[in-house]
N, C-alpha and C positions, 0 to 999 in steps of 0.2 A: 655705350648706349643702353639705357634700361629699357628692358624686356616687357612691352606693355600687357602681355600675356603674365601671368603669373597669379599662383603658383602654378606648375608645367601639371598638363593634365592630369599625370599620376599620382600627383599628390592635393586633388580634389577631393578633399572628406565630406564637401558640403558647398552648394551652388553657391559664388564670387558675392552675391548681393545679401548673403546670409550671413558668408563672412565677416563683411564689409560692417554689417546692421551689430554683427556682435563683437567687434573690435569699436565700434565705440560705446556700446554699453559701456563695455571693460574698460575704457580711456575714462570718459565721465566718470564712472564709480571711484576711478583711483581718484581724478578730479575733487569728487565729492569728501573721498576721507580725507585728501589733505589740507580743504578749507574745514571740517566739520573739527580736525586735530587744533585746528589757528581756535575756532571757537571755543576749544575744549582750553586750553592752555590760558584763554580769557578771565574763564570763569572759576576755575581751579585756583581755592588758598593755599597754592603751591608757587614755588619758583618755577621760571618759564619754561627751563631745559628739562627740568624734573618732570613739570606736570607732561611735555614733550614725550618723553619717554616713555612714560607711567601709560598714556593712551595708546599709544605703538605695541604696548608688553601686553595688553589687555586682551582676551577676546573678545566678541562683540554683544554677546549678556551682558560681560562688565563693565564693557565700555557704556553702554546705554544706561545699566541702572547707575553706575556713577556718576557719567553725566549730568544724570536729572536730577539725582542727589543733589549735585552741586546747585546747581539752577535752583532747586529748591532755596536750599540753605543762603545762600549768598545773592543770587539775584532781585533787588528791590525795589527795581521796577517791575511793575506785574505783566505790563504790559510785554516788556521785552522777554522775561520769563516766556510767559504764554507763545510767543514766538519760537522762542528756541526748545520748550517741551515741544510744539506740533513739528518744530523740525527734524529733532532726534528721532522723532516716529517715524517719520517719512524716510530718514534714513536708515533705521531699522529695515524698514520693509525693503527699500532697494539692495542693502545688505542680504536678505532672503533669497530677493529675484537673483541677484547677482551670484549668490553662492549657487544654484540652482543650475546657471548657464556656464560658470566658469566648471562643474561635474558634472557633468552630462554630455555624453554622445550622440552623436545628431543619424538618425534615419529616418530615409525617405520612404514612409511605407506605399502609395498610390503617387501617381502622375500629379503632382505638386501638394500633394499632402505631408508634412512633414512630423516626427517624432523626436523629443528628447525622452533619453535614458539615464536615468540616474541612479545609485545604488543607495539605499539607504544607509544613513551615517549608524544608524545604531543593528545593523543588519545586513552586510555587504551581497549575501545572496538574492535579497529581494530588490527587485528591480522596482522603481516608482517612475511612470508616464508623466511628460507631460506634451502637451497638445498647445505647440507655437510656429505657427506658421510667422514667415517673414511679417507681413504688419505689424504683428504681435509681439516682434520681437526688434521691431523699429520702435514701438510705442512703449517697450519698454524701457528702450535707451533715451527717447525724450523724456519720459517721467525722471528717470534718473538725472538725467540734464537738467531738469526744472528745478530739481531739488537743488543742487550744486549751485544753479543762479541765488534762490530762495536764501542760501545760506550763504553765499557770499555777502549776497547785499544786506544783510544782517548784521555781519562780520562788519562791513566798513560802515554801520549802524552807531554799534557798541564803539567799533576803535575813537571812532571820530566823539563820539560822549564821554569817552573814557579821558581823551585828550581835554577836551572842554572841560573836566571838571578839576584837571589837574590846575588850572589856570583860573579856573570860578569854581571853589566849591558847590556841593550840592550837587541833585540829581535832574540833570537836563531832561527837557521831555521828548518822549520816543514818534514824534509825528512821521518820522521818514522810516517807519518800519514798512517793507514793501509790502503788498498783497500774497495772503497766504494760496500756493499754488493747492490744485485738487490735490487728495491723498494718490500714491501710486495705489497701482490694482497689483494684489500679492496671487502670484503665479501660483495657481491650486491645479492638483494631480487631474491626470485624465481619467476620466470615466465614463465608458462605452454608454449609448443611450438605455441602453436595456435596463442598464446597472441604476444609472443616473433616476430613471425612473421608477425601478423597485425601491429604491433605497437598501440594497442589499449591504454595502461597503460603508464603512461609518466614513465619514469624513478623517484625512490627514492634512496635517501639517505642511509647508510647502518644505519645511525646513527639516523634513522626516529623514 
């Protein structure tokens, strides 16, 4: 019989619906890189398994400028272009948000106020805030979601033009390209009001 309690009290780092909100961030994102890899493998004048691999070995600077490289380079319809540039940004940024939640430790500083901690990547001593309470970190797993949808339906766009054209040459027209979803919001560091108001702190990176 499974234990509808869990995990056992002791090993609470962080309240069940927090969990819950950032276990499927993490589900979607993985979601997202392995239809954004199907796109990549599309548009790549590579072999299928190669270009496969090549996006897998990448980190995610290289993945993005190559990407768009390619779109650039080889994509001839503008329209589906322009589609798949606004998508690789979109998931860019969820890649941000996403790196951000998967390093960062969660505290609850006040009675449902909550904190992430994260270390900086080029600075392991300085700690960088950020300020996500659960909404906020629901709404980030739907942006993330939207994107995944966005670039699916893209995905069975191209396959299904790619197929038609093997059959009719020529370049089909892209009318069932879906509606471009809003940009995600890119998770920026917390800054006490005082601060926010002086402008004492220059602005960072979320990706610092």
């Amino acid at each position: 019989m499974i234990n509808d309690h869990w995990p056992s009290e002791k090993y609470e780092l962080a309240p069940p619906n927090y969990l819950v909100a950032l276990g499927q961030a993490t589900f979607v994102y993985n979601m997202l890189v392995s239809i954004m890899s199907q796109l990549f493998v599309r548009v790549a004048p590579l072999e299928s398994e190669y270009a496969l691999r090549l996006f897998h070995s990448l980190n995610n600077r290289e993945r993005v400028d190559l990407f768009s490289g390619f779109v650039h380079k080889n994509e001839k319809d503008q329209i589906v272009a322009d589609a798949l540039l606004y998508c690789i940004l979109c998931y860019n940024i969820c890649t941000e948000n996403r790196n951000i939640l998967m390093h960062s430790t969660y505290f609850e500083i006040n009675d449902g106020e909550t904190r992430l901690v994260k270390r900086a990547s080029n600075d392991p001593k300085r700690e960088i805030h950020f300020d996500i309470p659960l909404l906020e970190l629901r709404n980030v797993a739907d942006q993330i979601a939207d994107i995944f949808i966005y670039a699916r339906e893209i995905y069975g766009v191209i396959f299904h033009r790619d197929r038609l054209a093997q059959i009719s040459p020529g370049i089909p027209e892209s009318s069932a390209l879906p509606e471009k979803p809003p940009k995600p919001r890119i998770l920026t560091p917390y800054q006490p009001e005082a601060i926010r108001r002086g402008g004492m702190l220059p602005h960072q990176p979320s990706g610092a």
